[in-house]
N, C-alpha and C positions, 0 to 999 in steps of 0.2 A: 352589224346592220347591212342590210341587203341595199345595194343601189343600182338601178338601170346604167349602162353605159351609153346607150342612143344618147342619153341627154348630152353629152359633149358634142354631137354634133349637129342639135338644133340652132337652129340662126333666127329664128321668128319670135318674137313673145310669144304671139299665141301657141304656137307649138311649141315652147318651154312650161304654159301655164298647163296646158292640155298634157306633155311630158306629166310635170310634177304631184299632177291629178293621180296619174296613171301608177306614180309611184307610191303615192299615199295608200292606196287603195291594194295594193302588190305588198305594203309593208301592215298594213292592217290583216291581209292575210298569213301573214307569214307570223305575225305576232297572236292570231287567233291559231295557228296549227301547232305554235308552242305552246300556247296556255294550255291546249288541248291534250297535247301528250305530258304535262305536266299536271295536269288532273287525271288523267290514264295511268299514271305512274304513283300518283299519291292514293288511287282509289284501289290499284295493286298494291300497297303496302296494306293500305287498312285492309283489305281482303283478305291478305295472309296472317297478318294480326287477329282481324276476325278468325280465322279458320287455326290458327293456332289456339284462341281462348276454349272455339268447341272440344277440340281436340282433348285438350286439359278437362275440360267439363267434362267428357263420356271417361276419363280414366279416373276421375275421380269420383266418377257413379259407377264403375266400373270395380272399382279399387272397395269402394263403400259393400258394395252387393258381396263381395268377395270374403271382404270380413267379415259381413252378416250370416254367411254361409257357412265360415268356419264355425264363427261361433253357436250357430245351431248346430251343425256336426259333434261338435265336443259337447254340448248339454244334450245329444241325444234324443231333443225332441220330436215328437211323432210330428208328421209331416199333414198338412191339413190340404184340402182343394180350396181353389179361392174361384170364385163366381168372375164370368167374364166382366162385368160391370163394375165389379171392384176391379179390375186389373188395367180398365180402362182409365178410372178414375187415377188408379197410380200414376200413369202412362200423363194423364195432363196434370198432373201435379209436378213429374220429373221434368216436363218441359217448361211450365213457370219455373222452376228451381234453377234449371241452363239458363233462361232468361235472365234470369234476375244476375244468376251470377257473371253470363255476358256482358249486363249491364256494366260492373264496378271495376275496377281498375284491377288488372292479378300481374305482381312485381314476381319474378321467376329469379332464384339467387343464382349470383354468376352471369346476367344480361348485363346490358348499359346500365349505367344511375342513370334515374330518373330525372327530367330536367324541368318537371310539373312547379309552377310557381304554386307556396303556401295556400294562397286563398282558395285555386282551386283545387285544390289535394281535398280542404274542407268540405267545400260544397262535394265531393265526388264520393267522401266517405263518411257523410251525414247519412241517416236515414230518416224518414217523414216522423218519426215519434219526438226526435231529439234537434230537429231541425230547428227551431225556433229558437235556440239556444243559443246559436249564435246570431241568429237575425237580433237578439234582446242585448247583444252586446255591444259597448258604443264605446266601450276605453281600449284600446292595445298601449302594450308595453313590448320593444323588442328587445334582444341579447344574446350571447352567447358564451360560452361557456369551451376552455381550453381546456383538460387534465391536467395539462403542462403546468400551468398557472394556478391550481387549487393547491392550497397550502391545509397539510393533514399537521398536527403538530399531537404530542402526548403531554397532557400535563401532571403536574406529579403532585397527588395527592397532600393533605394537610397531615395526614400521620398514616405511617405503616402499620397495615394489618398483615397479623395470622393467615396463612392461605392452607386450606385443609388437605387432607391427603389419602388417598384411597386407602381402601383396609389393604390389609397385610394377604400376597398372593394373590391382585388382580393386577398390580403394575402390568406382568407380562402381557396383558393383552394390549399394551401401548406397542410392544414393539414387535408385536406377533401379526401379521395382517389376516383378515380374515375373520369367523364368529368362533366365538369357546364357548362351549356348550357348560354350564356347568355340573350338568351330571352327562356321562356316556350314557348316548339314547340305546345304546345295543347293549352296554354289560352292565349299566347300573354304576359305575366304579364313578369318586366324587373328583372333578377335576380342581374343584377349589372349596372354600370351606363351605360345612354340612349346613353350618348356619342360615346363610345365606339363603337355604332352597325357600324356605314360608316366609309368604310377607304380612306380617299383621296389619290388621284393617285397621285403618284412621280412629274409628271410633275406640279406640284402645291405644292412639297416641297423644301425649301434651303438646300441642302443638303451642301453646301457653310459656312450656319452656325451651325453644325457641329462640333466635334471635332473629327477631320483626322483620317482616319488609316494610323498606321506608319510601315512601314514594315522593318522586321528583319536586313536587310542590310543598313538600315536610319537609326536605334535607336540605339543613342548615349549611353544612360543610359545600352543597353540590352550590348552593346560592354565593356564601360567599366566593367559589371558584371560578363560578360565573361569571361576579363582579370583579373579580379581581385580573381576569383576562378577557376584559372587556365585550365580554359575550352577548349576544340578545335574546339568544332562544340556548335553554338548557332540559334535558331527561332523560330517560333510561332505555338502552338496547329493546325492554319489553314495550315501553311508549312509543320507542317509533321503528319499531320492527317492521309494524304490519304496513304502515304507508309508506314506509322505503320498498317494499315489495311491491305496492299501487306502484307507483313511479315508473320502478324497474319492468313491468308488465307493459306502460307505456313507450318506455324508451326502446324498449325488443321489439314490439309491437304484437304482442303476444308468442313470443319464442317459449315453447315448451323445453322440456329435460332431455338428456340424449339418457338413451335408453338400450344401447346397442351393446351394452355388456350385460347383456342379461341374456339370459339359456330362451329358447325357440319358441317354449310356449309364452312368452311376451313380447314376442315378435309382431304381432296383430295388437298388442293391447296399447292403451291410450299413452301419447306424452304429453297430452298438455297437464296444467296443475291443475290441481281438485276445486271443485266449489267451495270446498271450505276456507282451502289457501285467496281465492278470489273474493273474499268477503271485504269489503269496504271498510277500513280503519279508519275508528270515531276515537277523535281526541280532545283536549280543553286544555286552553293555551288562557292560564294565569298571572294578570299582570304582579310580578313582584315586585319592581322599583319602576325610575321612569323610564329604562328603556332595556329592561332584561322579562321575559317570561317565561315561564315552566312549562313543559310537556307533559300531561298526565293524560291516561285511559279516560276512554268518554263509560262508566258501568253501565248506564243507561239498558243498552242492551246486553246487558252479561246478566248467563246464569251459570249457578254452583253446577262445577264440573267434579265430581268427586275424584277421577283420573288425576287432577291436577294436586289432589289433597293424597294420593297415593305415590306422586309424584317427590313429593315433601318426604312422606316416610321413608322412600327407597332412599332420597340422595343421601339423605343422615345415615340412612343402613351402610349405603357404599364408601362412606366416608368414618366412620366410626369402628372401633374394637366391638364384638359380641357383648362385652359388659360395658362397655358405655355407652352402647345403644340404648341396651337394659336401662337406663335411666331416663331414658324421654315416653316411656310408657306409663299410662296410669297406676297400672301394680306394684309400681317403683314409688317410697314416699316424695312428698313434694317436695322435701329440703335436701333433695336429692342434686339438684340445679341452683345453685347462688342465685341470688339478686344481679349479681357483677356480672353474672354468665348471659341471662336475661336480655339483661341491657345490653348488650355489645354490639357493635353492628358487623356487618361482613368489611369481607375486603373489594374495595372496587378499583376499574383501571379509569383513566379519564382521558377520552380526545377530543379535540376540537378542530371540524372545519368548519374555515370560514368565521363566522360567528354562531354556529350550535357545537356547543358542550353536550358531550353525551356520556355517561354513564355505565359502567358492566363489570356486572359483581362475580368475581374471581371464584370457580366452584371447588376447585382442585387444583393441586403441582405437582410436577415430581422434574427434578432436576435433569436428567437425563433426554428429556423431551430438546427441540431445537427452538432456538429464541427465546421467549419465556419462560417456556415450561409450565405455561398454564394454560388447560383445555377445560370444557364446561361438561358437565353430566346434564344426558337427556334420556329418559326412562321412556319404553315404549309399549302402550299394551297393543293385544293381539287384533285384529280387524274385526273378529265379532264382535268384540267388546266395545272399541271404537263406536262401529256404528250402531250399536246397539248397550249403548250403556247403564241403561236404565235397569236392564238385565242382566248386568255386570257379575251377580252373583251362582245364575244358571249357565252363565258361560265362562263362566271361570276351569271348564273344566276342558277348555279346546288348549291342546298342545301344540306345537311347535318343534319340530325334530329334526326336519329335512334340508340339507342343503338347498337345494333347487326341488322348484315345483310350484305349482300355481295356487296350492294349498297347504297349508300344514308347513311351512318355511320358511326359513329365516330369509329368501329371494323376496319372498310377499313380502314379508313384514319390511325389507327395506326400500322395493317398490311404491309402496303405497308413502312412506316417507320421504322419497326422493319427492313424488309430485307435492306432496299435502303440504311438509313443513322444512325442507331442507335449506328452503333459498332462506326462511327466517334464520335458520340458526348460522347459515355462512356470514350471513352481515350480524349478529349478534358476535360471532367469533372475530370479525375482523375488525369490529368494533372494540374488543377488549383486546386486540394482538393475541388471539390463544390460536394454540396449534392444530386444535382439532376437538372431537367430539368422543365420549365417550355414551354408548350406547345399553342399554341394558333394556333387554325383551323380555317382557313378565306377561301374564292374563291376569293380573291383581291378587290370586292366590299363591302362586310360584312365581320364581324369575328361571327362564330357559336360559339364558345365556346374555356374553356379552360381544360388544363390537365396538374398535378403536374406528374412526372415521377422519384424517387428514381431513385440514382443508383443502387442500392439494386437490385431492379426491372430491372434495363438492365441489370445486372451481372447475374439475373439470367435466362432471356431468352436468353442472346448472350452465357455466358461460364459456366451455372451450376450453381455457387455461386460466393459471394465477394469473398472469400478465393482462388479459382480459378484463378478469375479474376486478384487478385495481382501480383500473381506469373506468370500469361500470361504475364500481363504491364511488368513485370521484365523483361521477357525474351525478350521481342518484341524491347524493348527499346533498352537491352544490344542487338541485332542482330542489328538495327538499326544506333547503332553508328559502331562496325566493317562494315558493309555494306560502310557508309558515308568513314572511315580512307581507304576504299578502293578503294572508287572513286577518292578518292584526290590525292595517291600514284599514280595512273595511270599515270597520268600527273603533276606529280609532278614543284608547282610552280605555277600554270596555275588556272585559273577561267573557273569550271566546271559544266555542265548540265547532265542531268541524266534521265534516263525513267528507273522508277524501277516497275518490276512488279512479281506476282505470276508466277511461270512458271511451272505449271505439264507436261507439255509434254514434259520437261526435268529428274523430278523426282519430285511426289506428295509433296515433302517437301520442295521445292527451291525455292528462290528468287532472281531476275537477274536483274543488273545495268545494264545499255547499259548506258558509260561515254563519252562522247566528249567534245573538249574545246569551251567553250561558246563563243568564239570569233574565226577566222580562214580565213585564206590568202587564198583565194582559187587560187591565181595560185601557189600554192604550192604543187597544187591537191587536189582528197576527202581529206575532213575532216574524221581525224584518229578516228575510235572508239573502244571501246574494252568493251566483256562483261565480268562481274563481279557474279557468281553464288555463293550463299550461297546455301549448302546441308543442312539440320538441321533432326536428327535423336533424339527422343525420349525415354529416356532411365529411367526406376523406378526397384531402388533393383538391378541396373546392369543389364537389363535385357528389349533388344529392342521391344517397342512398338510400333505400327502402330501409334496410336492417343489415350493418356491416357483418354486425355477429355469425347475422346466418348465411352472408357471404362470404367472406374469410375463416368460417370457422377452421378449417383444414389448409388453411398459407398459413403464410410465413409472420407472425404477431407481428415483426417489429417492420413488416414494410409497409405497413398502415396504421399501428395504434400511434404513434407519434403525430399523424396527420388527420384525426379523428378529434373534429369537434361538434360542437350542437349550437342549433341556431333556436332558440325559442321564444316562442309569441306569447305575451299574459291579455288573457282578454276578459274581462270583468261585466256579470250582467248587470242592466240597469235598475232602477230600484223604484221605477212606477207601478202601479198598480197591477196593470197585464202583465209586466214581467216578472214580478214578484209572485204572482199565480202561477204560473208556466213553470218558474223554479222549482216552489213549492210543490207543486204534483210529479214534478221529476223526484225532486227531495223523497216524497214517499214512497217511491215507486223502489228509491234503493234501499231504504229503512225497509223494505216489505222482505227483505234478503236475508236481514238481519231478524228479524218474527221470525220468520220458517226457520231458523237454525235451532227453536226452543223446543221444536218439535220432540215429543221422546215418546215412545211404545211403552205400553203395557208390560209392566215384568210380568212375568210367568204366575199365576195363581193369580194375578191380583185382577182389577178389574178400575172402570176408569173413576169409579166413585168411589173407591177401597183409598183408590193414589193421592185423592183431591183432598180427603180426608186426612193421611197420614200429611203431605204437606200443611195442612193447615196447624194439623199441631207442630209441625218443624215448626213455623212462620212462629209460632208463642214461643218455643224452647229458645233460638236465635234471638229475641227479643228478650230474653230473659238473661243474655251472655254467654249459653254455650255454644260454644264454635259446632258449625255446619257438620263437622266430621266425627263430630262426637256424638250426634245422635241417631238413635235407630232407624237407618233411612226406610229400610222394609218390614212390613209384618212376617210374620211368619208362611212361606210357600205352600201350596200344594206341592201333591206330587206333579215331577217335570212329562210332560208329555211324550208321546210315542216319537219314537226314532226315526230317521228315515234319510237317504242319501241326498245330496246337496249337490250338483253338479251346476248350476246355472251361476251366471254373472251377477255380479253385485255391482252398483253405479254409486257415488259416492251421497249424497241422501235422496230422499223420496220427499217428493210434496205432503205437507200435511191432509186428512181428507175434511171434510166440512163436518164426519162425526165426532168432530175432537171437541177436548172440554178444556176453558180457561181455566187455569189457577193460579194467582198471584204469586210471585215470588219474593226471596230478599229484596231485590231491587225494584226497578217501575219495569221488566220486564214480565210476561206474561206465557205461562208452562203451556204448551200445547198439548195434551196429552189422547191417545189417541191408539183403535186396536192395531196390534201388530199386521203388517200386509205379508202376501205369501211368501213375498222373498224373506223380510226379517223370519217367518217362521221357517222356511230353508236353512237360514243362518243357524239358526238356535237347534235345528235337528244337527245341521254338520256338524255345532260345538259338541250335543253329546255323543256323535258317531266317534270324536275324533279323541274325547274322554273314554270313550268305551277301549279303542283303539290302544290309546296310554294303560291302562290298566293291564291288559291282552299282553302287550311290552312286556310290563314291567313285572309280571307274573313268571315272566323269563326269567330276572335276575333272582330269585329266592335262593337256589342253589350257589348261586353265587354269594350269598348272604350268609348261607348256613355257614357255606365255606371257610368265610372268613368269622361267621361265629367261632367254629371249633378251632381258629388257630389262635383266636384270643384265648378260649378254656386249655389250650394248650398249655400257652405260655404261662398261665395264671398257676394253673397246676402243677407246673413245673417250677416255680420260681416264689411261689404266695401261699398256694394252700393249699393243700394234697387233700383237699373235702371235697372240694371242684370236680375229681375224677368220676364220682356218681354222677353227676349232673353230665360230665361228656359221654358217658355210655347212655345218659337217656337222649341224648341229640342225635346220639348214633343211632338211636334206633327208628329216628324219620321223623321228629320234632324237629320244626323249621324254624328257627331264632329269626326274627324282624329286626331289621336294624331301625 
């Protein structure tokens, strides 16, 4: 503080009162020329702040135009004029798009943590649609959550199972890294057995003899283990795969895949995960006694995926001798498979944290692997077929051959897997303690090859490292059972369903139940719902993170995962009138994610009346007790259309168009069926360009076939039966033996 010195040598009141006037007034300015440069100083920060977000905004419109560039370059498309008035229109849409993103908060990895208290993190990363979501919420719950402190524990099963074991001559691809092709694409020669190359269609296997899947709310064994280690929530790796992935989507706060070990030409391409992998996990939580329920699939929205029923055939195929394959086919008699055989169940592993028991059925072992020694088999067909599978039978003919490349390659195929389904299978593995994954590349007609996948190796293109990883699983698990104890509360008593999903346009870090009672009077009125939000906030050294993941992914694990906890908020909507509306139109608005997924194209020959027809007769055979796979899913094809090269991008699906036609399915979902759009017919020219392309190959190897024809009539002639040597002079004379 500033003080006049004259004042000491005033001697008058009045000239002290007059003084201290003088000094009021001297310390009033000197406190307005601080405030001053102290608002100069703070309106300099936000100015540089501001001027850094533009910055950000023109590189990543910058960055955006750039991509778009390449990838017209590489499709080759002709280049059009665009009218001044469309380009203007662009020009004020780019700058609403700065705006808006000016508006919102942007965390840069490697800055300060953030020192933004909860509530307003919300309001700042709500948007007008989803905003009343929380204004309708009146209950909080706080807590947090240690890694250090979550208790993982294995429980050990009520009787030991049989654990299966890959055919004879694929072990080496356990310890081989990289893809085995099973036939040499350049000489034909077979790198493991012949058998293996054709996969019989479904409709030609008993899936009848078999042993069932039993689901979490049927097994007996999973209940009693429940109770007997006092669990409250119990199910199976496939039950709660999909909403441990919600969770995890929330807790990263959308952290895509590292992508940086892939060759150049997916240098521009996407990392975040697919819309498929984004779809919202619906579940129904069974009360079984007074204080244990079950985890089971919500089918509601499920339809017959026939890949999954191809799925079935291969793992028996990869698992089984050539001749006791032969017996789980139709053409095999039926007393072919015991009763005893039938009934068996699998082998499963069992862990529990906290209080959820989870379940994970053991697919394969081989001793030699590290830890258990048991990894799961995951069958993958080709990306035309994926997304176009309705088709599955006219692109059956796209190959697979090439190391790297953006087509035609085992890089595709495990690109597209890395985003779509990896993060599911890393937590189903680590949920059963298995080592890894076993991968096998088919188009439904052939299998191309196989591929060993560590966990190691998803841990550290999904989350950085194992060490990461665990502490994720920790955390994801512990959210996942408060999530569960929350649905249950709602409706306490009561057998409950659930759509749980990521929710950022509530706030980057959250995750929301929308709960209803699985059963409901409806003259009672709507069925009651009410949503359920987890906040989860990031916290290392005391001190709030955006996303540690994505800021340490490159230090040093252990001089922050030890000090990495979570702070999260439960906030429950209320359950009046208006809020119960507002729910419910959100509620549909994420079920409408789940319709569009039914969506499927037109096979080839057929037509949308031909499709609606042959389903209606599935709908009677299925109700009559034969299994989905065993009947004739298509009529007979025309011929396949004219050819033609495929250079453009494919996105992971297409909206339905309004010329689509309903047709009921097995379940309460509803088939979308609808013409193919120009990209699916891209697709289906590149499957035959690239079956054309296989044959052109394989045309090569004949010589090499004869070859080894004549050194069988060799040896045969030599050694069996000296009648054989007419038949080797007529081979010599340019008859080509077929292997």
């Amino acid at each position: 503080m500033f003080v006049n010195r004259s004042l000491a040598s005033s001697s008058t009141l009045s000239s002290l009162v007059k003084e201290s006037r003088q000094a009021s007034l001297e310390l009033q300015r000197n406190s307005g020329q601080q405030s001053k440069q102290r608002n100069d100083l703070q309106k300099s920060k936000v100015s540089l702040s501001q001027q850094a977000r533009i910055e950000l905004a023109k590189d990543l419109s910058y960055a955006t135009s750039l991509q778009l560039y390449r990838k017209k370059a590489a499709s080759k498309s002709p280049s059009i004029l665009i009218k001044e008035s469309v380009r203007k229109d662009i020009s004020q849409k780019l700058r609403r798009n700065t705006k808006r993103m000016l508006s919102q908060s942007i965390v840069l990895p490697g800055l300060t943590p953030s020192t933004r208290k909860p509530k307003n993190a919300i309001h700042q990363d709500a948007t007008i649609s989803h905003q009343n979501l929380h204004n309708i919420s009146s209950s909080e719950q706080f807590g947090q959550i240690s890694a250090n402190k979550v208790e993982v524990e294995k429980v050990a099963p009520l009787q030991e199972k049989k654990i299966a074991r890959l055919r004879d001559g694929l072990s080496r691809v356990l310890f081989d890294p990289g893809v085995h092709s099973l036939r040499d694409p350049r000489t034909g020669n077979w790198n493991f057995d012949a058998s293996l190359h054709d996969i019989p269609h479904p409709k030609n296997f008993a899936f009848h003899r078999c042993s069932l899947y039993v689901t979490p709310s049927q097994d007996k064994n999973l209940l009693e283990l429940a109770q007997r280690h006092k669990c409250s929530f119990y199910g199976s790796t496939s039950t709660v795969g999909k909403a441990l992935s919600q969770i995890y989507f929330a807790l990263s706060g959308g952290r895509g895949v590292d992508t940086t070990s892939f060759s150049q030409v997916f240098s521009t391409e996407r990392s975040d995960f697919t819309r498929g992998a984004a779809l919202p996990a619906m579940v129904t939580l069974s009360k079984k006694s007074e204080l244990c329920y079950s985890i089971d699939n919500d089918k509601t929205y499920d339809t017959d995926n026939i890949l999954s029923d191809f799925g079935h055939v291969l793992e028996k195929m990869l698992t089984s001798s050539s001749q006791e394959f032969k017996r789980f086919l139709l053409s095999s008699p039926e007393d072919t498979i015991p009763e005893g055989e039938r009934q068996s169940t699998e082998a499963y592993y069992y862990k529990k944290v906290g209080s959820l028991l989870m379940r994970s059925q053991l697919d394969c072992y081989h001793p030699g692997l590290p830890g258990t020694g048991v990894f799961d088999i995951k069958t993958r067909a080709c990306f035309p077929i994926r997304y176009d599978r309705a088709n599955y039978l006219a692109n059956s003919v796209y190959d697979v051959w090439k190391d790297k490349g953006y087509t035609g390659s085992y890089e595709r195929e495990y690109y597209d897997l890395l985003r779509a389904a990896m993060l599911k299978y890393s937590f189903q593995a680590r949920i059963g303690e298995m080592d890894g994954i076993f991968l096998a590349y088919h188009n439904t007609s052939r299998i191309y090859g196989f591929q060993y996948v560590p966990l190691t190796e998803m841990d550290q293109s999904l989350f950085g490292s194992s060490e990461v990883a665990e502490v994720v699983f920790k955390f994801v698990v512990s959210i996942f059972e408060i999530l569960l104890d929350s649905c249950v509360t709602a409706f306490p008593g009561m057998d409950v369903k659930a759509l749980i999903r990521h929710t950022p346009t509530i706030h980057r870090h959250s995750v929301t139940a929308y709960v209803q009672p699985r059963t409901w009077d409806e003259s009672q009125g709507s069925c009651p719902v009410q949503a359920v939000t987890i906040i989860m906030e990031n916290y290392v050294n005391d001190q709030l993170m955006d996303s540690p993941m994505m800021t340490y992914m490159s230090a040093d694990e252990s001089n922050w995962i030890s000090d990495w906890i979570i702070k999260y908020t439960i906030q429950k909507s209320d359950m009046d009138g208006d809020s119960q509306a507002q729910i419910r139109k959100i509620l549909n608005e994420h079920l409408q994610s789940l319709i569009a997924m039914a969506t499927l194209y037109v096979p080839e020959g057929q037509s949308v009346e031909s499709m609606s027809k042959m389903y209606q007769e599935r709908q009677g055979a299925i109700e009559a007790g034969i299994h989905p796979a065993n009947f004739e899913t298509l009529p007979k094809q025309s011929s396949p259309s004219s050819l033609g090269k495929n250079t453009a991008e494919h996105d992971d699906f297409e909206p339905y168009s309004d010329s689509s036609k309903n047709v009921e399915n097995t379940g309460a979902m509803v088939i979308q069926w609808k013409q193919p759009s120009r990209h699916t017919l891209r697709l289906r020219r590149e499957a035959k360009a690239s079956g054309q392309a296989y044959e052109k190959r394989k045309s090569t190897w004949k010589w090499l076939l004869r070859k080894t024809s004549l050194n069988i009539l060799n040896l045969a002639s030599k050694f069996i039966c000296p009648a054989l040597d007419s038949l080797k002079k007529y081979c010599n004379y340019g008859t080509y033996l077929r292997a």
